[in-house]
C-alpha positions in Angstrom: -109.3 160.5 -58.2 -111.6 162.6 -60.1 -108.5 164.4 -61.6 -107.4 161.6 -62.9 -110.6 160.1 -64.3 -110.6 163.8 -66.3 -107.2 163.3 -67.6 -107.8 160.4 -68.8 -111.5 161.3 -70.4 -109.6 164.1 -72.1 -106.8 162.3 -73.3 -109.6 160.3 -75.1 -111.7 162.9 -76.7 -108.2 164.3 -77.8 -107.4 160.9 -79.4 -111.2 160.6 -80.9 -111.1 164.4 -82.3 -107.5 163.0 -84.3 -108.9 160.0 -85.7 -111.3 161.9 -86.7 -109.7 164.5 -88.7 -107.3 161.9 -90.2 -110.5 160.1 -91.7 -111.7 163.4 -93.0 -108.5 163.9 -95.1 -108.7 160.3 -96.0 -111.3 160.5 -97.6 -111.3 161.7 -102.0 -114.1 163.7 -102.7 -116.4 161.4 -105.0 -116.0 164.7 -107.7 -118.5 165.2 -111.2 -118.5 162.5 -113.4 -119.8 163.3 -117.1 -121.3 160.6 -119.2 -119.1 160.5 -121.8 -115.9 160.1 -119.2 -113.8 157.0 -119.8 -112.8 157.3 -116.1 -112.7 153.8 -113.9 -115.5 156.2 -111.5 -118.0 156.3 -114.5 -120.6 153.0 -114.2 -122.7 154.6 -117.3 -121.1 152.7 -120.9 -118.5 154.5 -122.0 -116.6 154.0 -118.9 -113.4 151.9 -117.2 -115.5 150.5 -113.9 -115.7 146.8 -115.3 -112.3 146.5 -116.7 -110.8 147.9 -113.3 -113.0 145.5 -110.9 -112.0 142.5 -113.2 -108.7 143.0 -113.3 -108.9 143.3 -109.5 -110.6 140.3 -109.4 -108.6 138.3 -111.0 -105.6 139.3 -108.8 -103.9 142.1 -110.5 -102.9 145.0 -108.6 -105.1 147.3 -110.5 -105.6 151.0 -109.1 -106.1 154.7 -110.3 -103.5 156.9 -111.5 -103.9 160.4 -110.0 -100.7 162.0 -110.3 -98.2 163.4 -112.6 -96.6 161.7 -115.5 -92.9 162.5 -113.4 -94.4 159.9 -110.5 -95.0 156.9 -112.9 -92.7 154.1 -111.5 -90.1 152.5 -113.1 -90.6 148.9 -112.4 -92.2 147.7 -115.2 -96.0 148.4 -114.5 -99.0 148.6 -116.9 -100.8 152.0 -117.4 -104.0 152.6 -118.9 -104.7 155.6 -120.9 -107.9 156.3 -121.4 -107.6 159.9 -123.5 -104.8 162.8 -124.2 -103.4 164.0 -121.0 -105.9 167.3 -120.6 -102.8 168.9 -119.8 -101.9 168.8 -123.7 -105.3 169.7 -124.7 -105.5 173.1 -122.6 -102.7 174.7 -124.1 -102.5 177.7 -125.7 -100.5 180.2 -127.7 -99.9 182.0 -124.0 -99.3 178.6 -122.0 -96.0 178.5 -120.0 -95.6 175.1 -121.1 -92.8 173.8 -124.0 -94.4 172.8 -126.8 -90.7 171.8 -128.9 -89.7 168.6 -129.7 -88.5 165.7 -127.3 -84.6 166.2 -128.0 -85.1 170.0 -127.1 -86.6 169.3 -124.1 -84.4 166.5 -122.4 -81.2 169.3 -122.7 -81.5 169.9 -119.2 -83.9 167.3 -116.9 -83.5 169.1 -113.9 -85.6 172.0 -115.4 -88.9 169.9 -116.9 -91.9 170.2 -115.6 -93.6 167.4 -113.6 -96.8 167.4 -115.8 -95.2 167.4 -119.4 -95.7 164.3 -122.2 -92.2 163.6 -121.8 -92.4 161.5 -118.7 -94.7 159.1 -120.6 -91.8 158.4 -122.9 -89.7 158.1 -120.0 -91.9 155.4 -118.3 -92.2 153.4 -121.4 -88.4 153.6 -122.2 -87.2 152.1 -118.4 -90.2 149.6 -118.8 -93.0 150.1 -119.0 -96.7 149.9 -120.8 -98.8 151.5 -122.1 -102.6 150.6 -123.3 -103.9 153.2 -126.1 -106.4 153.7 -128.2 -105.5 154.8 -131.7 -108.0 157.2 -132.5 -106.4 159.9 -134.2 -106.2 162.1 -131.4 -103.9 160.1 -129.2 -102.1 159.0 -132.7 -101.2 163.0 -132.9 -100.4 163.0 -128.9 -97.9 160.2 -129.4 -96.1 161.1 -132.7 -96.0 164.2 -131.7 -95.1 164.9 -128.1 -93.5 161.0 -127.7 -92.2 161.1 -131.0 -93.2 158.2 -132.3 -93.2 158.7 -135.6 -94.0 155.2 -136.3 -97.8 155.9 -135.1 -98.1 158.6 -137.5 -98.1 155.8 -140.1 -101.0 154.3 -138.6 -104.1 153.7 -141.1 -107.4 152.9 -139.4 -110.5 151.6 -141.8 -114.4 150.6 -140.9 -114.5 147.0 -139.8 -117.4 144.6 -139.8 -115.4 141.4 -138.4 -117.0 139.8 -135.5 -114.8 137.0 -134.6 -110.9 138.3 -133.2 -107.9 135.6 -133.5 -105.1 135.7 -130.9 -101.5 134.4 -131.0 -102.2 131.4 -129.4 -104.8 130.6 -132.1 -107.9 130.9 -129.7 -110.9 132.7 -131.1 -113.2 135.5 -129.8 -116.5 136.2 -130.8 -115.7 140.1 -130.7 -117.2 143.3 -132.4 -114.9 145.6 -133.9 -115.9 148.3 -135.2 -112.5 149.7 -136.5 -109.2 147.9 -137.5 -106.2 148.9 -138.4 -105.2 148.5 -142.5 -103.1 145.4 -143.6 -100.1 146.7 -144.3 -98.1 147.9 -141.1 -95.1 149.6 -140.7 -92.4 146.9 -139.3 -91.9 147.9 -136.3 -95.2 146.7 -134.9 -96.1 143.5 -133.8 -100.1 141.3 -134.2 -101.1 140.9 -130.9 -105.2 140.3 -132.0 -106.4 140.4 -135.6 -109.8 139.8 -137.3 -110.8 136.6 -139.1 -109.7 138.4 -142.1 -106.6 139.2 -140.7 -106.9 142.9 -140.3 -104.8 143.7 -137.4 -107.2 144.7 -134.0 -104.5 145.0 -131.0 -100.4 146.2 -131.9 -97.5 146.7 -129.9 -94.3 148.9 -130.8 -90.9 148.0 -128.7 -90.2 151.5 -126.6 -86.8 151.4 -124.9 -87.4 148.5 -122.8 -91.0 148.9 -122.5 -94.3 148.4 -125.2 -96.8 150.7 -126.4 -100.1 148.8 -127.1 -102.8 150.0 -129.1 -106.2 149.3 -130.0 -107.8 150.0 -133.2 -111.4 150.2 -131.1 -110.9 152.4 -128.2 -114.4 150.9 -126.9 -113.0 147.6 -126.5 -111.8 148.3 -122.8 -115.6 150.4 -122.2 -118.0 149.2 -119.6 -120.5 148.5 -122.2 -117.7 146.4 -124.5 -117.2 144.2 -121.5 -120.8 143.0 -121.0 -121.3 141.7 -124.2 -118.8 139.1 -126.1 -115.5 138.2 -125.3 -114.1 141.9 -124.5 -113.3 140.8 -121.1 -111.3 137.6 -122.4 -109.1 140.2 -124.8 -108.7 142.5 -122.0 -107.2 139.5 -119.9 -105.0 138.0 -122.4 -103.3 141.2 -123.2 -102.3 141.9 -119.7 -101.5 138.7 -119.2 -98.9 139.4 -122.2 -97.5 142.7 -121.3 -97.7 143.0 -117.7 -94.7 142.6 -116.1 -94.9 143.3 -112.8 -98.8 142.5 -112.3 -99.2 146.7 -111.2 -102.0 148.3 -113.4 -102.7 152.0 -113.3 -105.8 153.4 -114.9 -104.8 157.1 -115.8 -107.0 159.4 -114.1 -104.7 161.7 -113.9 -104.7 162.5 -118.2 -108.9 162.9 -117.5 -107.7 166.1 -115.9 -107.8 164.6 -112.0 -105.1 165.1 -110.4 -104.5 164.5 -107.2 -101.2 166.0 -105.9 -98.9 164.2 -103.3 -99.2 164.7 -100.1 -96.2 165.4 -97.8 -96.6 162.0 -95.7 -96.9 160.4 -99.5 -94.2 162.2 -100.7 -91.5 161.7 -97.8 -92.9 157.6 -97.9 -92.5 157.1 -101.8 -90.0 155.3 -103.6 -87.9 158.2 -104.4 -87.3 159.7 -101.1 -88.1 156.4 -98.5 -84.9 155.4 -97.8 -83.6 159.1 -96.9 -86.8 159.5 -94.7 -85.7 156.1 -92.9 -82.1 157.9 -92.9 -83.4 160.5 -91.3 -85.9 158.7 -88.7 -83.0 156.3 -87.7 -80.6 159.8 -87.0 -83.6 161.5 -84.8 -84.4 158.2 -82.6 -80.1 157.8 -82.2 -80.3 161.7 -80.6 -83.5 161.2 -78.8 -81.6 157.6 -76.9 -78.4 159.8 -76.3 -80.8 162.6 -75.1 -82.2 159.9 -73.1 -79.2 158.5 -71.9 -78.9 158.0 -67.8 -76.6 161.0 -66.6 -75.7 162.8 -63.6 -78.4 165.5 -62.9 -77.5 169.0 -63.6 -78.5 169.7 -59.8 -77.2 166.6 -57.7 -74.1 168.0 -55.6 -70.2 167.3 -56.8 -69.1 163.8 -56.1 -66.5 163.8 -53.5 -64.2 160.5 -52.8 -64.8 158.0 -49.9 -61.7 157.3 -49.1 -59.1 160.1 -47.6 -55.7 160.7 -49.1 -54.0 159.2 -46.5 -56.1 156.1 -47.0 -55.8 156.4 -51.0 -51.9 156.4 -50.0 -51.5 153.5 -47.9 -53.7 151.5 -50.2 -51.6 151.8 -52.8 -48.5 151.1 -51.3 -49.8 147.9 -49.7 -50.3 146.8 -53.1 -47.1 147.5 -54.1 -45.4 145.6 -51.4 -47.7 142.6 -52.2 -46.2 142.6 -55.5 -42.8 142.7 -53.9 -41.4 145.9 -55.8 -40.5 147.4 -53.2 -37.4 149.6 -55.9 -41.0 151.9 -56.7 -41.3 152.2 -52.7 -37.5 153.3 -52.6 -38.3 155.8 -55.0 -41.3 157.4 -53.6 -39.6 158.0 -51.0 -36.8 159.9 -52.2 -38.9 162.1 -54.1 -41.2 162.8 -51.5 -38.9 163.9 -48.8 -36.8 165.6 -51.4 -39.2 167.5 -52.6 -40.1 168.4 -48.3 -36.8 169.4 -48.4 -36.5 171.9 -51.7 -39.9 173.2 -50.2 -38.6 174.4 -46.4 -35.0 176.3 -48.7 -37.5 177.3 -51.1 -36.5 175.8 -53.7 -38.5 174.9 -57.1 -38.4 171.3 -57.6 -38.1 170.1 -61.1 -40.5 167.8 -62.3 -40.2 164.1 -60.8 -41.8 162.4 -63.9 -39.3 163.3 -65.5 -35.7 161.4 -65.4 -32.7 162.8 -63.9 -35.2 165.1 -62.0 -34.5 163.8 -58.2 -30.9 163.7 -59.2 -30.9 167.3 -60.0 -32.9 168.5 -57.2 -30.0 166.4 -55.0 -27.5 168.8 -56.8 -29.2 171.9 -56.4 -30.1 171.3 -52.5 -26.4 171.0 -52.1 -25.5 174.2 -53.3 -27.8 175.7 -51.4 -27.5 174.0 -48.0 -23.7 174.0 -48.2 -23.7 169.8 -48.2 -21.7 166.9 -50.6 -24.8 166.6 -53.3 -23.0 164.4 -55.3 -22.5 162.1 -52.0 -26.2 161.6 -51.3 -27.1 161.3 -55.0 -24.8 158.2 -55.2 -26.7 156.8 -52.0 -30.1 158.0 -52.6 -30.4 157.9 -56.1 -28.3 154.4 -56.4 -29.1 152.6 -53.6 -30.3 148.5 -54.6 -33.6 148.2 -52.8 -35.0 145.1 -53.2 -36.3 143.9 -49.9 -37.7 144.9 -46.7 -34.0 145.1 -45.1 -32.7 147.8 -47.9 -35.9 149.4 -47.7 -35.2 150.5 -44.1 -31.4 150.9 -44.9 -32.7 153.8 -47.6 -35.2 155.4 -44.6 -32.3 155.7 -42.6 -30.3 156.9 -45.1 -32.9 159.8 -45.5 -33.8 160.8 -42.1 -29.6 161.1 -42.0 -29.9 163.3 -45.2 -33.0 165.5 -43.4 -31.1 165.7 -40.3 -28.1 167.4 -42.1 -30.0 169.2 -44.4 -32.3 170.9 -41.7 -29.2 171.6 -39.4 -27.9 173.7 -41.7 -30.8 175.6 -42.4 -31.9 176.1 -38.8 -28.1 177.1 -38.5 -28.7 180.0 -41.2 -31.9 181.0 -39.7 -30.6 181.1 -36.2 -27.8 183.3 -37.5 -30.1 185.8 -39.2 -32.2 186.4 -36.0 
């Protein structure tokens, strides 16, 4: 009793001791946050905390982005991007990293790397969105490394307009602080634009995605959305561009990355249904492992029932079906073959046909008797019924009796 009641009390501090460590690695380190960080973790003004719990709020699947540009999914989501990817900023004249243009790089996909710019214009070309800022830093970052040359076009000018006109003809008391010029290139569409009808908020077609841009790149800031109608602009244009109601705030281009996992990496999209694949496979060869057998050191079966018995079970069925031509035959092979054995004879094989016929032949030779007689009665004789069966068995034990006469004849002479 008190071995069990110990088995059982380690089984449970062996349990507690797992959950434990699985709550440890569950947990993200909270990390520094500086004050200037548009990260969704920064409360102070210039960050992404109000945007992301409204957005939540509202019902949009809003989280944070912390890995590579390669990961991004390809159904159509929204991202959020606060700044140029700090993997762009840090390079230098000794980085590893291609800096040629987007044609050179896309010669051979299987070779880019997970964390380079052209994975962006991968996710907006199968779908997706993007939400910018065009300060002239991320207007280098996507002309450059996207090659959008259409951004490079961009003008921005001082702007003092407070109220900010949408599509739908609604008005927001907004304050702008930059907007782009009047004349656009063509390829971009109003989405928000000033009383005087400066543009505010663009979007450029991408493959099948859009690339949105704000002239203020404080309009999404924690500080933007406490005052004004900030909030309301933030709304309506997700509520435009989102398609599939997933928004992903970028941490990832603030230089936190957080890299997958093995359990994330075997459950996501790319590789889930070859790690059900493989699941299904090891649960099939654990059931066959499983599987109810003979164990290795029970003894050899052996049968119930003796030859003898097996024998006259089996010919009782076959009189009961009346075919009483397979008795006739048995029995000609069987006291045949008794026969060839005591002159020491090979028999040939009685499956096959002619065999018992032969054997008649040979025994004839041998013992000195008509073969070709007791073939024609043996081998041709009509048995039907019980009456021909016993005319056959006497027809044998007359074949035996010569048979054996002559060979107990030989043998007598030889002694």
């Amino acid at each position: 009793m008190k071995a069990r009641t110990q088995n059982r009390l380690s089984a449970g501090l062996a349990l507690a001791l797992l959950a434990f460590v699985i709550l440890v690695q569950s947990i993200e380190p909270a990390g520094t946050q500086e004050a200037t960080d548009p990260s969704l973790a920064n409360y102070e003004d210039p960050g992404r905390r109000a945007a992301y719990l409204l957005l939540q709020q509202l019902g949009f699947r809003a989280r944070p982005w912390q890995l590579p540009p390669s990961s991004l999914p390809r159904d159509g989501a929204l991202l959020v991007m606060p700044d140029v990817p700090r993997s762009v900023l840090g390079r230098d004249s000794s980085s590893d990293l291609p800096v040629s243009p987007l044609a050179e790089r896309t010669q051979d996909a299987s070779s880019l790397d997970i964390h380079l710019p052209v994975h962006y214009r991968r996710f907006l070309e199968s779908g997706g969105v993007i939400f910018a800022s065009a300060e002239s830093g991320m207007q280098d970052f996507l002309a450059e490394e996207l090659e959008l040359a259409e951004v490079a076009e961009l003008v921005l000018a001082p702007s003092s307009s407070e109220e900010t006109v949408l599509p739908t003809g609604d008005t927001l008391e907004i304050e702008c602080s930059q907007e782009f010029e009047l004349v656009l290139p063509e390829s971009f569409s109003v989405f928000a634009a000033g009383i005087d009808g400066a543009a505010q908020v663009i979007s450029l077609e991408v493959g099948r995605g859009e690339l949105v841009l704000f002239a203020d790149e404080s309009l999404l800031s924690n500080s933007a959305l406490r005052e004004g109608d900030e909030g309301l602009l933030l709304v309506r244009a997700v509520e435009e561009f989102s398609r599939s109601g997933q928004i992903l705030f970028d941490e990832y281009s603030l230089g936190r990355w957080n890299p997958m996992t093995q359990s994330e990496l075997v459950l996501s999209d790319r590789f889930l249904q070859l790690t059900v694949q493989f699941l299904c496979l090891v649960a099939f060869f654990v059931w066959r492992l499983g599987w109810i057998g003979r164990f290795p050191r029970d003894p050899e079966p052996f049968e119930l029932l003796s030859p003898l018995s097996r024998v006259r079970s089996q010919a009782y069925l076959i009189e009961r079906a009346g075919r009483y031509d397979i008795l006739g035959r048995w029995l000609v092979e069987g006291v045949v073959k008794r026969v060839m054995k005591t002159w020491r004879l090979l028999p040939g094989r009685q499956q096959e046909d002619g065999a018992v016929e032969a054997n008649l032949l040979e025994l004839g030779k041998r013992a000195g008797v008509d073969g070709d007689r007791w073939r024609e009665k043996l081998c041709e004789a009509q048995v039907a019924n019980p009456a021909s069966l016993a005319s056959l068995e006497g027809s044998l034990m007359e074949f035996e009796r010569e048979v054996m006469g002559t060979h107990s004849a030989r043998k007598s002479r030889r002694n």
